[in-house]
N, C-alpha and C positions, 0 to 999 in steps of 0.2 A: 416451738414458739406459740403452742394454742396457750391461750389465756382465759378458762373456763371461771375464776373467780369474779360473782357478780359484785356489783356496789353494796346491793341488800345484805348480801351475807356478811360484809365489811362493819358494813353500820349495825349490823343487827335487830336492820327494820323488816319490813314487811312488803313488798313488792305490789300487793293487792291493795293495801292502803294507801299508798302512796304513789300516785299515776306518773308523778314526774319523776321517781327513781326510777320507774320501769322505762321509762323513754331516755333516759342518761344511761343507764346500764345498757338498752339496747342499742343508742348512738354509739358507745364505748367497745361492745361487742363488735361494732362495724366497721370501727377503725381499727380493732386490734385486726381482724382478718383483711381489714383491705391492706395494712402495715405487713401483715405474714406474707400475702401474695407477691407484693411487691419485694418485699425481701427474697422473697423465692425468687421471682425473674430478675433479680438485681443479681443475687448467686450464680444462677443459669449463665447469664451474662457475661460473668466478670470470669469464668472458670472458661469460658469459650476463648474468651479474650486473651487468657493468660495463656493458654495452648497458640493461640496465634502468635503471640512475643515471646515464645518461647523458642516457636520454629523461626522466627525471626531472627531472635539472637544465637541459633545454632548456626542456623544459614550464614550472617556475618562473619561468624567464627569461623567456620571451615571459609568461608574466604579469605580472611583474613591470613589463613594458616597457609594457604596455596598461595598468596602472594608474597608471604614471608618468605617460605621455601625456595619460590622466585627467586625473589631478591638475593637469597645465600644465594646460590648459583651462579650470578653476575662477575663476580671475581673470580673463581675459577675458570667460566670461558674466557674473559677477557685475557687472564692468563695464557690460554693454551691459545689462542691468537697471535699474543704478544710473539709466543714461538715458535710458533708455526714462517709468521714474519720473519723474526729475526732468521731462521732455521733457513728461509727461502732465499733473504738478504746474502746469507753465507754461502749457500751453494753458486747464485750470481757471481761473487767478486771470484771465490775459486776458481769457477772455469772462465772466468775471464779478467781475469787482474790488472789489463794493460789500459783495456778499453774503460774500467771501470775509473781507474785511476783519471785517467783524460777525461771521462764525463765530470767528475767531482772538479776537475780545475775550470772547463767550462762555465760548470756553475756557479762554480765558487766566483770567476771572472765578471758572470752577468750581476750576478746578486751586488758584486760592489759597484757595479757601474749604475744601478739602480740606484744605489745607496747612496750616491750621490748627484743626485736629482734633486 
C-alpha cells in the first residue's frame, strides 16, 4: 500500500516553484502512511480476532456434539431400565403369586375408596 506518486509528478509542475504543492504533497504523503499503519494494526487486529472466533466456534461445536451424543443415548438407557423393571416386576409376582395378587386387590380396594371422596 506505499503510495510513492507525488502531486508534482501528477500535474506536471514543479515542486520548487510552487511551495503550496510541496506542502499538499507532503500533508498527502502523511495521510497515505498514517492510512498504511493503521491498516496494518487494523489487519494485525482482525486476524487475531478471527483465530479467537474461530476457537470459539470449534469450542461450541465440540460441545455441541457431546451433548447431542448425550442426548441419543437417553432412550436407549431409559430402555434398558424400562427392563430391568419390568424383568424385576416379573421375577416378584413369580415367586410369589398369592401375596402379590392380595396386595393388588388391597390397592385396588383403597384407590376406589379414595375415589370416592
Amino acid at each position: 500500500m506505499d503510495r510513492t506518486t507525488t502531486m508534482g509528478s501528477l500535474t506536471g509542475g514543479s515542486n520548487a516553484a510552487n511551495p503550496l504543492n510541496t506542502k499538499v504533497e507532503g500533508a498527502a504523503q502523511a495521510a497515505h502512511q498514517a492510512t498504511d499503519k493503521i491498516a496494518e494494526k487494523a489487519t494485525t487486529q482482525v486476524d487475531r480476532l478471527s483465530g479467537t472466533v474461530h476457537r470459539a466456534v470449534n469450542s461450541a461445536a465440540d460441545a455441541a456434539t457431546s451433548a447431542a451424543e448425550w442426548a441419543s443415548s437417553i432412550p436407549d438407557q431409559a430402555k434398558q431400565v424400562q427392563t430391568r423393571l419390568t424383568e424385576s416386576a416379573c421375577a416378584s409376582i413369580r415367586a410369589r403369586p398369592i401375596a402379590t395378587v392380595a396386595g393388588a386387590l388391597v390397592i385396588g380396594y383403597l384407590l376406589g375408596r379414595l375415589a370416592r371422596l
